[in-house]
Backbone as a ProteinNet text record, in pm:
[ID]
protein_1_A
[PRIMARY]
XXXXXXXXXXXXXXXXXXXXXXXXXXXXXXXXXXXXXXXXXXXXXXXXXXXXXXXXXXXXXXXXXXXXXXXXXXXXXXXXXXXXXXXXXXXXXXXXXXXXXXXXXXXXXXXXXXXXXXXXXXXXXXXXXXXXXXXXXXXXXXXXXXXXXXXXXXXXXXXXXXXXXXXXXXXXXXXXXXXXXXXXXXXXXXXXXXXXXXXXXXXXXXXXXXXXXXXXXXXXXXXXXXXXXXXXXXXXXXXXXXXXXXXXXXXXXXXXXXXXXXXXXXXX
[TERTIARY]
143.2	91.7	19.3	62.4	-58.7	-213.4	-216.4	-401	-419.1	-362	-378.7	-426.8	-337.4	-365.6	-515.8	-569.4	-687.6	-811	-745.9	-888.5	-875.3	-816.3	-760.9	-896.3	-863.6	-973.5	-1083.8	-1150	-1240.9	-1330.6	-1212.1	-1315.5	-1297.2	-1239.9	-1226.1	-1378.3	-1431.7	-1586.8	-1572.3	-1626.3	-1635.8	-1467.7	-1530.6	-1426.5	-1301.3	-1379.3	-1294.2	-1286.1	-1210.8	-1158.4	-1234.6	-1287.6	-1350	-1256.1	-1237.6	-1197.7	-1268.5	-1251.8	-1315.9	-1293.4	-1167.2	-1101.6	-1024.4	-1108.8	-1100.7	-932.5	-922.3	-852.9	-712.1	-662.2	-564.2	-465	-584.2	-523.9	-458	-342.8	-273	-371.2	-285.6	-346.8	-400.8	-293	-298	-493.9	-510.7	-596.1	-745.4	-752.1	-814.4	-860.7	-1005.5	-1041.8	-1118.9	-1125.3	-1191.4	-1313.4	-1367.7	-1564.2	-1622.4	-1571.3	-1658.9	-1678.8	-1563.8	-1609.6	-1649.4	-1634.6	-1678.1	-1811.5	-1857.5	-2034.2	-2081.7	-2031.4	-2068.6	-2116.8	-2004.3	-1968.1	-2000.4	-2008.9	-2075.4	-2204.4	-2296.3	-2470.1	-2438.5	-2390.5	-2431.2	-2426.2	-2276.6	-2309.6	-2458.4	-2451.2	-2596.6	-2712.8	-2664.6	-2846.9	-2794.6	-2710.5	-2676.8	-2706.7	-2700.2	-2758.1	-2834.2	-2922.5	-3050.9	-3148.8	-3063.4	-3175.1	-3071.9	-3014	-2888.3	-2978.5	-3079	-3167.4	-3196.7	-3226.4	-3262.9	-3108.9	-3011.1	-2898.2	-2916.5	-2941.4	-2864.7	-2997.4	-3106	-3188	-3131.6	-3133.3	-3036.9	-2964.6	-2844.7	-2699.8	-2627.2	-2682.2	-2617.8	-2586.7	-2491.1	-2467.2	-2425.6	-2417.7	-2332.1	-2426.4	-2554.4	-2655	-2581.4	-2575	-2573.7	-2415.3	-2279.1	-2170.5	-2174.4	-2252.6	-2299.4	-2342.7	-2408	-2475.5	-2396.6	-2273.3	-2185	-2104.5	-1990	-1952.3	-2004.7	-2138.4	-2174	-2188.2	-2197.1	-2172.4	-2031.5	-1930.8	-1786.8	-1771.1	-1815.8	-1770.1	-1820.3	-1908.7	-1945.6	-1904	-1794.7	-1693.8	-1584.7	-1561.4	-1470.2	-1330.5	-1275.7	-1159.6	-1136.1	-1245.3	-1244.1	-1277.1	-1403.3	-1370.4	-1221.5	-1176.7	-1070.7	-960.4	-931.3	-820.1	-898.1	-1017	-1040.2	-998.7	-1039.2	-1001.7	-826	-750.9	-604.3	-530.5	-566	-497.3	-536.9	-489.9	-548.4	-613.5	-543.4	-635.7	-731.8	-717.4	-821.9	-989.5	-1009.5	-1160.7	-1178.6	-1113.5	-1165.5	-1124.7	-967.6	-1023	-1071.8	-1179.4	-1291.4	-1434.9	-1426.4	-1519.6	-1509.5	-1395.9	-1351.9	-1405.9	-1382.1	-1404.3	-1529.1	-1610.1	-1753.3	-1832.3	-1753.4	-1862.7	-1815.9	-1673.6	-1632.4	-1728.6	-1722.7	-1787.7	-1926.8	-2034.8	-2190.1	-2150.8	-2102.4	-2051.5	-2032.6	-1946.4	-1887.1	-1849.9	-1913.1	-1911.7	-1830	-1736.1	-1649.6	-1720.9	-1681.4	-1759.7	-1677.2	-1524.4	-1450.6	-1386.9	-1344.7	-1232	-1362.9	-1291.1	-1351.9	-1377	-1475.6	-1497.6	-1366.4	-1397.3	-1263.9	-1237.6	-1402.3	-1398.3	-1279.5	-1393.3	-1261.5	-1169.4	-1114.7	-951.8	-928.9	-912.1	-902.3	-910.7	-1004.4	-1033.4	-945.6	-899.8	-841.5	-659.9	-614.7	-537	-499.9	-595.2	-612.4	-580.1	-613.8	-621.7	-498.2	-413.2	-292	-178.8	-225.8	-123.8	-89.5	-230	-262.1	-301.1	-433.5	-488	-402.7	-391.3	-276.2	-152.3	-47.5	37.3	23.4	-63.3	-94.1	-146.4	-199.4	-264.4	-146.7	-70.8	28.8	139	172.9	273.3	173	55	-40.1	-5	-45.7	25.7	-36.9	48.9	3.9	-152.3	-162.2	-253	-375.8	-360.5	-496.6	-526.4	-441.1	-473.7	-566.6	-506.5	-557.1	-698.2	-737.6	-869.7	-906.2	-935.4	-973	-1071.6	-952.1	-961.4	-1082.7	-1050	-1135.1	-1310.3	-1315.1	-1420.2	-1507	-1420	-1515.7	-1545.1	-1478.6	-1519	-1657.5	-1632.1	-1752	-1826.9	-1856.3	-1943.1	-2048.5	-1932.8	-1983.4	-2030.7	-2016.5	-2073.9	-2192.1	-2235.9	-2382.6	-2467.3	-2409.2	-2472.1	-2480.8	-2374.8	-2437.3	-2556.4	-2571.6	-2701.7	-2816.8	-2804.2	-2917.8	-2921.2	-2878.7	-2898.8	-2766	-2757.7	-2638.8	-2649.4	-2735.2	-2734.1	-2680	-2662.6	-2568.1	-2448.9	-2427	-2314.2	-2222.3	-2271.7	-2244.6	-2218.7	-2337.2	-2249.8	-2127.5	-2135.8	-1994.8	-1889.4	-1894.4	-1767.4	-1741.1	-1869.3	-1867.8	-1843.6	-1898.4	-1917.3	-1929.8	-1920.8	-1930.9	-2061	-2139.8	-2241.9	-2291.9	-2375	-2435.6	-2552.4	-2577.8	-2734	-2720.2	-2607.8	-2605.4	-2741.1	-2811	-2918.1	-3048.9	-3008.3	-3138	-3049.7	-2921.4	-2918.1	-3007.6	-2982.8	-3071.8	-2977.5	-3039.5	-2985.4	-2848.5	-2795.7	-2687.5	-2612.7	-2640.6	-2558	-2466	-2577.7	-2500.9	-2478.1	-2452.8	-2384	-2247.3	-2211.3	-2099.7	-2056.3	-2091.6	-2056.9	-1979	-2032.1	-2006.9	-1838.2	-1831	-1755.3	-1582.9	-1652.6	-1558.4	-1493.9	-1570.4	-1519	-1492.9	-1481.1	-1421.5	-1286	-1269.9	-1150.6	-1057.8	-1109	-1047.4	-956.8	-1063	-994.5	-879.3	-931.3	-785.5	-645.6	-662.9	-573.3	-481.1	-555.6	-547.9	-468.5	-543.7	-451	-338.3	-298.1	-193.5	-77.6	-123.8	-86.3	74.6	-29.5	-25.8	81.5	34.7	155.7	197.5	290.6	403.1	445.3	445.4	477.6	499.9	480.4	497.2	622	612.8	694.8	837.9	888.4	977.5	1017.3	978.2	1009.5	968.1	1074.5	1084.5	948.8	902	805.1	823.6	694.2	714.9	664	711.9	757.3	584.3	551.8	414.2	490	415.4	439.7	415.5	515.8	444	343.2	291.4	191.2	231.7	401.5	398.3	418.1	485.9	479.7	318.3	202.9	146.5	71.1	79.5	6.4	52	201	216.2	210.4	154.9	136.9	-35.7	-113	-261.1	-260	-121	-150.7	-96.7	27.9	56.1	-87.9	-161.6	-277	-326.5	-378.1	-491	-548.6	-539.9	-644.6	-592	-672.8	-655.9	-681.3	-626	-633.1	-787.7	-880.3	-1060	-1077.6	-1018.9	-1022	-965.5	-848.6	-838.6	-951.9	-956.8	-1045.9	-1191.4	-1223.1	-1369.9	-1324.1	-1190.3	-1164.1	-1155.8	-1141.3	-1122.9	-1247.9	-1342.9	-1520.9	-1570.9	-1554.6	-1616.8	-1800.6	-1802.1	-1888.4	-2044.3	-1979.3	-2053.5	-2117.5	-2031.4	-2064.5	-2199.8	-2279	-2393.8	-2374.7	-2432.8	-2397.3	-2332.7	-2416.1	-2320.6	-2188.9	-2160.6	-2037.3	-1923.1	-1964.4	-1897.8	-1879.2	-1969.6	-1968.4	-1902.3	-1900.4	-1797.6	-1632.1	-1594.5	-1474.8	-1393.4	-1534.8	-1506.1	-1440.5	-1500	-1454.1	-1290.4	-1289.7	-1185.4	-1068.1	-1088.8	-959.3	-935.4	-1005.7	-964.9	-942.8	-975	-906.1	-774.8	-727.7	-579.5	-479.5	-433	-335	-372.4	-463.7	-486.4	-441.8	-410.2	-341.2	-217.1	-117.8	-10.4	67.3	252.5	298.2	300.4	318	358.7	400.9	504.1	631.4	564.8	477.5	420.9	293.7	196.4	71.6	46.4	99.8	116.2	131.6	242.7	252.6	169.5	78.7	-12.1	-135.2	-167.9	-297.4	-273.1	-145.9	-153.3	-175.9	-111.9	-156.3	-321.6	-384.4	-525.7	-587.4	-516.1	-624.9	-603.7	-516	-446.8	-522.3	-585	-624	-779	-811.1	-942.8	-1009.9
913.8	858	725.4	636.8	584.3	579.2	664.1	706.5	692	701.2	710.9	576.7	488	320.9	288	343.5	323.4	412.9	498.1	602.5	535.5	440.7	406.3	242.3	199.5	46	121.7	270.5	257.5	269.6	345.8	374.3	285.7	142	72.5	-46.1	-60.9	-105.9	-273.9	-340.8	-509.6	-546.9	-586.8	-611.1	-489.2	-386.6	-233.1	-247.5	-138.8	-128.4	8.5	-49.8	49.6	101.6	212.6	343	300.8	130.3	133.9	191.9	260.4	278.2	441.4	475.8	624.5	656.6	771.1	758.9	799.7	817.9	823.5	674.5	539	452.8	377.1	272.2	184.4	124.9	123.7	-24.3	-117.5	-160.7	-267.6	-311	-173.7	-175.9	-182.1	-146.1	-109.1	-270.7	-293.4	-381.5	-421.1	-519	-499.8	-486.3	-405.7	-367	-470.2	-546.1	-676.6	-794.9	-793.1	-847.7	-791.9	-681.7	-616.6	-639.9	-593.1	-613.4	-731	-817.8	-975.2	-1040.3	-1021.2	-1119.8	-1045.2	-889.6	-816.1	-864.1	-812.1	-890.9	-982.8	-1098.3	-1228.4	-1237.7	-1166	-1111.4	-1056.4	-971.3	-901.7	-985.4	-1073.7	-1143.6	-1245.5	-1284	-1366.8	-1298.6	-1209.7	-1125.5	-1084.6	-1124.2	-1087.5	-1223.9	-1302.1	-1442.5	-1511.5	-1412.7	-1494.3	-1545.7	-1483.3	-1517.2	-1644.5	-1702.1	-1867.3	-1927.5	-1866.7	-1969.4	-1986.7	-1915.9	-1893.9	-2001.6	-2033	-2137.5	-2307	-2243.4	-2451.6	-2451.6	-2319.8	-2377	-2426.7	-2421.7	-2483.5	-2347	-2326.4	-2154.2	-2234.5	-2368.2	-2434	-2359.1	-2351.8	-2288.6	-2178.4	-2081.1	-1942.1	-1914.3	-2041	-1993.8	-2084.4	-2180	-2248.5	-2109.7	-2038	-1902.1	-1811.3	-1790.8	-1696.6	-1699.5	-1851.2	-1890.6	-1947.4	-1941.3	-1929.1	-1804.4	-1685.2	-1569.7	-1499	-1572.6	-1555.9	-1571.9	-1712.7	-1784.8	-1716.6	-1578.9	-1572.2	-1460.1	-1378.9	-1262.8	-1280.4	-1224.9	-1220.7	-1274.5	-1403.1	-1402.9	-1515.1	-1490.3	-1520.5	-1681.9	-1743.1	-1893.1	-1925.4	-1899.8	-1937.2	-1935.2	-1862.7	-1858.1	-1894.5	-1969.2	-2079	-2192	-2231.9	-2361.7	-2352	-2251.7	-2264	-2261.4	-2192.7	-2225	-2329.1	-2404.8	-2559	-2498	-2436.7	-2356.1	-2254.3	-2147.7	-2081.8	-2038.1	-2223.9	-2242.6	-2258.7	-2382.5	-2424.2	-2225.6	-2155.4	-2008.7	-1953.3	-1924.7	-1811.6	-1920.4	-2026.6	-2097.4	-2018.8	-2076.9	-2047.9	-1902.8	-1818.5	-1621.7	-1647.3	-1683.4	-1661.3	-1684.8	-1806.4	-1894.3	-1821.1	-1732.3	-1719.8	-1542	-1479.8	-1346	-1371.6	-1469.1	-1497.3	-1502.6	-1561.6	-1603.2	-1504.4	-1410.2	-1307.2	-1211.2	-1119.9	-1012.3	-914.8	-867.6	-755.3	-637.7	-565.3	-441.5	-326.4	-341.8	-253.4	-324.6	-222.3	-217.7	-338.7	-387.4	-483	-619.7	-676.3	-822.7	-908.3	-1048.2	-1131.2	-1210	-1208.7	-1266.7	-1178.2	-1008.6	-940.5	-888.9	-895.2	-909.2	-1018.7	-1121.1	-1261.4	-1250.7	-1233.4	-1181.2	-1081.9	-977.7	-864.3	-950.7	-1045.2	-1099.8	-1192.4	-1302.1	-1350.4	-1267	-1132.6	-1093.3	-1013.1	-996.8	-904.3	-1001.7	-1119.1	-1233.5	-1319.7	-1337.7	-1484.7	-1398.3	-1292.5	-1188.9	-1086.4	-1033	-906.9	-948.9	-997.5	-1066.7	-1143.5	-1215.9	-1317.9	-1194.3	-1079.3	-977.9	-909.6	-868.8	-756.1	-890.2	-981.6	-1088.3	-1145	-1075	-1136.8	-1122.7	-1187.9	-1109.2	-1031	-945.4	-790.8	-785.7	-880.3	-914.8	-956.8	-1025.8	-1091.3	-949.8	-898.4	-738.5	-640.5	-608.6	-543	-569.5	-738.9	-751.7	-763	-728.4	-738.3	-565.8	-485.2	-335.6	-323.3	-370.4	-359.4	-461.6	-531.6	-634.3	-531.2	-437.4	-371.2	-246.4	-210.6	-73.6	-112.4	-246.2	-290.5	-271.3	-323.3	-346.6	-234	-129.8	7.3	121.6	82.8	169.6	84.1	-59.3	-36.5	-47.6	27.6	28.4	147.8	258.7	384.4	449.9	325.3	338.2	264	187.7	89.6	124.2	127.6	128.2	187.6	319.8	426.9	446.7	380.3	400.8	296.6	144.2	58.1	40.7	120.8	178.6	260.2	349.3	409.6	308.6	211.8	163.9	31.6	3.6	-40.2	16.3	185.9	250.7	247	265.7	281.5	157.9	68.3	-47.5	-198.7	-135.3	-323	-383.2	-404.6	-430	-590.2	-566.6	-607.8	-738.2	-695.1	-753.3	-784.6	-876.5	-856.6	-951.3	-1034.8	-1133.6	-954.8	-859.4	-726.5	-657.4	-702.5	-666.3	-684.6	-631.1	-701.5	-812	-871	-983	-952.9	-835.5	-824.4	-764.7	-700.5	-659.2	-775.9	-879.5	-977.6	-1100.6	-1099.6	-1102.7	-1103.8	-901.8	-879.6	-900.7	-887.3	-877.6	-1060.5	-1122.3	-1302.1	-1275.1	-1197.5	-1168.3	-1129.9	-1061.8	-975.9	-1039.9	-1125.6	-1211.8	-1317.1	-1352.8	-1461.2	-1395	-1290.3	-1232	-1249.7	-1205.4	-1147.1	-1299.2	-1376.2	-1544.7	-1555.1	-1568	-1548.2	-1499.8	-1390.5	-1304.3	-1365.6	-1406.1	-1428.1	-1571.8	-1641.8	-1806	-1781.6	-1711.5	-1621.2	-1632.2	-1550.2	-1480	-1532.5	-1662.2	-1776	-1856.2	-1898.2	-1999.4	-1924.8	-1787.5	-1733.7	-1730.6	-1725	-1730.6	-1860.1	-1925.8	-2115.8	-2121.7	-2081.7	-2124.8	-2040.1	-1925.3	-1865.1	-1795.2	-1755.8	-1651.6	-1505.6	-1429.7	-1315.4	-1172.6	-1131.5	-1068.1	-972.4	-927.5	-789.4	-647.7	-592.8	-480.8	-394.6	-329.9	-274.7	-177.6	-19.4	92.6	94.8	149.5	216.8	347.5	340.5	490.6	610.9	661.3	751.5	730.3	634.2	638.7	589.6	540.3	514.2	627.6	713.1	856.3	931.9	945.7	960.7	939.7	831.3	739.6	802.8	789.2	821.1	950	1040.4	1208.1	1215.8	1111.3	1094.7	1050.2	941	906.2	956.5	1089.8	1197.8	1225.6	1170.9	1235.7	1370.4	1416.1	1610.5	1623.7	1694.5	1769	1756.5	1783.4	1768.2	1633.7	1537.7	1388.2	1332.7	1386.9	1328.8	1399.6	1509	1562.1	1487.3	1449.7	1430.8	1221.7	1175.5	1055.2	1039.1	1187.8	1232.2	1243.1	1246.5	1278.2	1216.1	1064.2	968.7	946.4	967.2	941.6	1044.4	1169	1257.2	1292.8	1230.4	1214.2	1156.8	1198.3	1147.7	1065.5	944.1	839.2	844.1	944.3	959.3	995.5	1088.2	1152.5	993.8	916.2	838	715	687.3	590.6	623.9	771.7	828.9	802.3	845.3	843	720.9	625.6	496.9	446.3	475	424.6	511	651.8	714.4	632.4	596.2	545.8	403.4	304.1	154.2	217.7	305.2	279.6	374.9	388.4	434	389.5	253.5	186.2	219.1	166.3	216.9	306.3	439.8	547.5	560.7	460.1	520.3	379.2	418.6	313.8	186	82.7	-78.5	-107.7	-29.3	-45.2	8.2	80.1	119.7	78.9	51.6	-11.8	-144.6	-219.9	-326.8	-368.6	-219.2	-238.6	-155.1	-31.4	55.3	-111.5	-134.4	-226.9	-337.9	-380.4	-480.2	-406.1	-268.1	-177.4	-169.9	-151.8	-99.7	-238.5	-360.5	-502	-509.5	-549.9	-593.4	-468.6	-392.8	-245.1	-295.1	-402.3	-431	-534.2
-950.6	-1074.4	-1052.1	-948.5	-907.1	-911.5	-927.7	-946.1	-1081.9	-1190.7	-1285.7	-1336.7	-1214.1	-1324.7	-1233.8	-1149.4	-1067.2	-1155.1	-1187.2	-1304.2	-1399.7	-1507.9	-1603.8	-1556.2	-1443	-1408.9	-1372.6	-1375.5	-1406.5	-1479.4	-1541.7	-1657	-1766.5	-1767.9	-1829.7	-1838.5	-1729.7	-1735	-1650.3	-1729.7	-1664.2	-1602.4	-1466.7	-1367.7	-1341.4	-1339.6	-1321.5	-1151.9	-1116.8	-951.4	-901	-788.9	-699.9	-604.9	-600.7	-445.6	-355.7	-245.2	-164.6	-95.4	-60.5	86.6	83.4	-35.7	-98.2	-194.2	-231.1	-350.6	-267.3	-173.7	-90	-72.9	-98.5	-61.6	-167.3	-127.5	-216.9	-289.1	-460.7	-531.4	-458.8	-386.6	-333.1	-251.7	-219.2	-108.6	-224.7	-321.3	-410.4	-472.3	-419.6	-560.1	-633.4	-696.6	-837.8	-844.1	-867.4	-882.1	-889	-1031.7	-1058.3	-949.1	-846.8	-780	-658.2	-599	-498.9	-504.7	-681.5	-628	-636.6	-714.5	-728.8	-596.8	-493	-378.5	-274.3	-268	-197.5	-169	-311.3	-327.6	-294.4	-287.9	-245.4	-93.1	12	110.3	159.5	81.3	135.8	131.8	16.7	38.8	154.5	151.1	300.9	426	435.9	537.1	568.8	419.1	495.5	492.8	527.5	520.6	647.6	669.6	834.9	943.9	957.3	1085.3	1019.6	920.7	874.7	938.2	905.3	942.6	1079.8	1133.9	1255.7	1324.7	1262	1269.2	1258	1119	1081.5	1149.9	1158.5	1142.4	1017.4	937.4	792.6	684	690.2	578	449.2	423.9	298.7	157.2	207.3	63.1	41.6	131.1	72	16.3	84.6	53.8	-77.9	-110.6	-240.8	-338.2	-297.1	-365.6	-412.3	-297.1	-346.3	-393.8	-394.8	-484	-673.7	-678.2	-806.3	-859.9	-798.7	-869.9	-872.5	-788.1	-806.5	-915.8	-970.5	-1092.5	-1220.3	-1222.3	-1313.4	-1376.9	-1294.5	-1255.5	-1391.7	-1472.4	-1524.5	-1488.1	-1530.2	-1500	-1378.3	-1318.6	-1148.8	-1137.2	-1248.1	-1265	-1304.3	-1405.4	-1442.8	-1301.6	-1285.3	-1136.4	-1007.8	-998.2	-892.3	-943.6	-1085.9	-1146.2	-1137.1	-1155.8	-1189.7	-1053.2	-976.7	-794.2	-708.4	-690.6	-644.1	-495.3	-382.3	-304.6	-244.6	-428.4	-412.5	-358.2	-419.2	-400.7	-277	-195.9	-47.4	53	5.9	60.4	62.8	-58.7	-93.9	2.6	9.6	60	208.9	262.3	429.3	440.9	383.4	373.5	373	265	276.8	429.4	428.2	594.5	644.2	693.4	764	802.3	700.9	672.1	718.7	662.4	680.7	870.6	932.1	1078.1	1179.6	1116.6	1170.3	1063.1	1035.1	943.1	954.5	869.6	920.5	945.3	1058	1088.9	1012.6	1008.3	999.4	844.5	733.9	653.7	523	440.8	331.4	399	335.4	360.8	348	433	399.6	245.8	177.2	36.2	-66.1	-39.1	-135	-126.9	-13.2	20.8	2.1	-13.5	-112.5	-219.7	-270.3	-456.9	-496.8	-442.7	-414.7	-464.9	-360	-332.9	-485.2	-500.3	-633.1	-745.2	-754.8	-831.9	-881.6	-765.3	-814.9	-812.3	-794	-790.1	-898	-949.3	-1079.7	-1195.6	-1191.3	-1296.7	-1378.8	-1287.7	-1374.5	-1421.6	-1352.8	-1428.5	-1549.6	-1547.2	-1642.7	-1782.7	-1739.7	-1821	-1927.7	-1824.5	-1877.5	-1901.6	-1921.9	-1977.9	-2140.3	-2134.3	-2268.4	-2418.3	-2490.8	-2631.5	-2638.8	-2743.2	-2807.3	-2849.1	-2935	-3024.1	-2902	-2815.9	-2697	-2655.5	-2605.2	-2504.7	-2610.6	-2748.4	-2812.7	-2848.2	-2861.6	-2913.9	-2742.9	-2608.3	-2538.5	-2552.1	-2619.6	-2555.7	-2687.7	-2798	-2916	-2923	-2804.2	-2778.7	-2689.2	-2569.6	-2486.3	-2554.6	-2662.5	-2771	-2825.2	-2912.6	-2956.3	-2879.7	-2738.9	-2704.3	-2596.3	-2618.5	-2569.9	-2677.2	-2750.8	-2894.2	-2962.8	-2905	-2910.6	-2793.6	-2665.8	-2546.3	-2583.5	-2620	-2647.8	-2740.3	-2825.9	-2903.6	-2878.7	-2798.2	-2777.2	-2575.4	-2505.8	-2337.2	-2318.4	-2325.1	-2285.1	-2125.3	-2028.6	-1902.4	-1859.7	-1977.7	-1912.4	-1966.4	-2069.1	-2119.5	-2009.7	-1914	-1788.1	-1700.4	-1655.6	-1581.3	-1601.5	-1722	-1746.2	-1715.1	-1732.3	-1726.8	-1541.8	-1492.7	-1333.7	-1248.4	-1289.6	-1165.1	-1228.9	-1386.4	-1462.2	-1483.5	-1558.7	-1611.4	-1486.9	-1423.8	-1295.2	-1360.6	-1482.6	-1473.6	-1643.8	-1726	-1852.5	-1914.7	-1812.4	-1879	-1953.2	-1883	-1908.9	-2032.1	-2128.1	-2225.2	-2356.8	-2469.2	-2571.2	-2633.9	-2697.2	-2740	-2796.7	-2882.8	-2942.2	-2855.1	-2732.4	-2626.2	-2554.9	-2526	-2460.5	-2551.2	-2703.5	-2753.3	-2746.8	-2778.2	-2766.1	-2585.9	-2501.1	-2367.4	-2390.9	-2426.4	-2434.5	-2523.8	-2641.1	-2674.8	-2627.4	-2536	-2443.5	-2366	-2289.2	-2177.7	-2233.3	-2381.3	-2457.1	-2477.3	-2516.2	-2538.6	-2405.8	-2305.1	-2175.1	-2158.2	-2140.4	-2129.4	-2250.9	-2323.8	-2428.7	-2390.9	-2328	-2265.9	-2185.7	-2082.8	-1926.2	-1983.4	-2076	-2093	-2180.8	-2308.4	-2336	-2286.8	-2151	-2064.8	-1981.4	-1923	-1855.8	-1890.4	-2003.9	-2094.8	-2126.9	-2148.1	-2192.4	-2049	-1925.4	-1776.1	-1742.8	-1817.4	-1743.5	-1827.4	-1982	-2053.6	-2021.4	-1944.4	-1888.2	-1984.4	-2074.3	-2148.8	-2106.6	-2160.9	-2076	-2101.2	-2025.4	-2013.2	-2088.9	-2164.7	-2286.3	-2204.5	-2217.4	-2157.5	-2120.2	-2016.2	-1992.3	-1931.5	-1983.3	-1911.9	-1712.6	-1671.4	-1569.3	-1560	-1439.6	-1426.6	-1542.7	-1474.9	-1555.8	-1714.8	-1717.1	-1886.4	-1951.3	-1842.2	-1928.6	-1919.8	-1848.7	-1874.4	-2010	-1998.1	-2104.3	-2251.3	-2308.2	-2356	-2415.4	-2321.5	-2317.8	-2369.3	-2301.5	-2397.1	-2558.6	-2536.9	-2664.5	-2792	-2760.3	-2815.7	-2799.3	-2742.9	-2786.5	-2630.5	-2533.5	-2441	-2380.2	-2370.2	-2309.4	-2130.3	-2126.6	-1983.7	-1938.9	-2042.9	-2013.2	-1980.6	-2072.6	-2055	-1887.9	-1880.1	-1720.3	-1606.9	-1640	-1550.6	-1565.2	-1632.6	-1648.1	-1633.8	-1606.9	-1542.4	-1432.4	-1337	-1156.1	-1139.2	-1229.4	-1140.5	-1275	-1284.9	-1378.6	-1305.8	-1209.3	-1154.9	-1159.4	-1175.6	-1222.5	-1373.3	-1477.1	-1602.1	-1612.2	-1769.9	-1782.8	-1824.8	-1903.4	-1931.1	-2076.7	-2125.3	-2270.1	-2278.9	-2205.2	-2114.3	-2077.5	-2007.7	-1952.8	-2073.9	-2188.5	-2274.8	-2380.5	-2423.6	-2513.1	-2440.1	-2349.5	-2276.7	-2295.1	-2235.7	-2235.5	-2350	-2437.7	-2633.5	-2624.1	-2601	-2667.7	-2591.4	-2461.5	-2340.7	-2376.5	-2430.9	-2480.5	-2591.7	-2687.5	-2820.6	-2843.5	-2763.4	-2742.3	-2807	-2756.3	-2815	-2993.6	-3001.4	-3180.6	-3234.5	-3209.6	-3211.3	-3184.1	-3154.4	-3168.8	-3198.2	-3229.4	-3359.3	-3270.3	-3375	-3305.3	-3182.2	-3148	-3038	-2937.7	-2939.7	-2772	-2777.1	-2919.5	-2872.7	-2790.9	-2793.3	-2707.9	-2578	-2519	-2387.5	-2361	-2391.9	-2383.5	-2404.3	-2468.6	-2449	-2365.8	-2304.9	-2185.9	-2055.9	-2069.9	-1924.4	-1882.5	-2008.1	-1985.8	-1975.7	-2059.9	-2026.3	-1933.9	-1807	-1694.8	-1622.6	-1592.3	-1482.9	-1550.4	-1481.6	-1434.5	-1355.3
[MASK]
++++++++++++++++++++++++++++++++++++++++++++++++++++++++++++++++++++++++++++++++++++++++++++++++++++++++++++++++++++++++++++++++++++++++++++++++++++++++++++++++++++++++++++++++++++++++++++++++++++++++++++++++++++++++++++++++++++++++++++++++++++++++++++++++++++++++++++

């Protein structure tokens, strides 16, 4: 049942989890799209301007470069600003990656980000109030039901890989997208201060109950299947899905919507 909370981040959209290391492997190993491609591209354009470094000697621009599109990652400013050594590590990974590039397995940034993220992010997610999680799941509904009417191909790739390029929305797209990631923060600080303050954590399904949970709220046997080959969907295909799988919790009573909408905020 594992897999379930990995189909569940992706088809959930901004800062969803990529199968880098294919669908065999641990959570653990698994991470988050939003930043895979963020810090990836910035990799890549470091790589392809390395022959200048390897001129100066000076990589401080480009790990200057890649740390500004870290920051622009969902979630991911906030938990550089909140771990006092986050920043100078994601610094060290970058130089360290531009320097010596991994040949084998993920970069050293997002196994760091990776790291950050199942440490400071999700916890802080699934400890959130009822109420933060729910308007998180109801901010990315919004904001996929007018991608499906206005740019249903970036409606898709929200569901796939997280909206890459939100300055090429229309104005009310990135709007709501501003929305979303206003919410998400909400969440995440929530989250946070109910974890500082030691009060005891509200209850979030596991895998299997939250599968169960998802059939209880309506999704069908077609629905998981067409969540095992999200990738093959057309975009309408994948932007409809998208709506029916965040608006879940909505569908079923008080007592389980809550830990059902901290499962799905927290699985991205």
């Amino acid at each position: 049942m594992e897999k379930i909370a990995v189909i569940v981040v992706v088809a959930l959209g901004a800062g969803a989890a990529l199968y880098l290391f294919g669908r065999t492997a641990s959570s653990r190993q698994r991470l988050t799209r939003a930043v895979a491609a963020a810090i990836a591209g910035a990799l890549a354009a470091a790589g392809a301007v390395y022959g200048l470094e390897t001129l100066t000697g000076d990589d401080t621009q480009m790990v200057d470069n890649a740390m500004v599109e870290a920051r622009t990652l969902p979630l991911v400013g906030l938990v550089l600003a909140d771990v006092p050594d986050a920043e100078p590590r994601l610094r060290a990974s970058l130089r360290e990656e531009i320097r010596n590039p991994t040949t084998q397995g993920a970069p050293r940034p997002l196994v760091l980000m990776s790291e950050l993220r199942a440490s400071h992010i999700v916890p802080a997610l699934k400890a959130a109030d009822a109420a933060d999680a729910e308007s998180v799941l109801a901010a990315r509904i919004a904001l996929m039901r007018h991608l499906r009417g206005t740019n249903v191909q970036a409606c898709r790739e929200l569901a796939l890989i997280g909206i890459q390029h939100a300055d090429r929305l229309d104005p009310q797209g990135q709007h709501l997208m501003r929305q979303m990631l206003a919410a998400m923060e909400k969440a995440y600080r929530s989250g946070r201060t109910a974890m500082k303050s030691g009060t005891a954590t509200p209850p979030v399904p596991n895998d299997t109950e939250a599968r169960d949970l998802l059939v209880e709220a309506g999704l069908t046997p077609v629905d998981f299947e067409k969540l095992q080959n999200l990738a093959k969907l057309s975009g309408e295909e994948a932007c409809e899905l998208g709506i029916k799988l965040n608006g879940t919790p909505s569908r079923l009573p008080p007592d389980k919507a809550g830990g059902l909408a901290r499962y799905l905020a927290a699985a991205q």
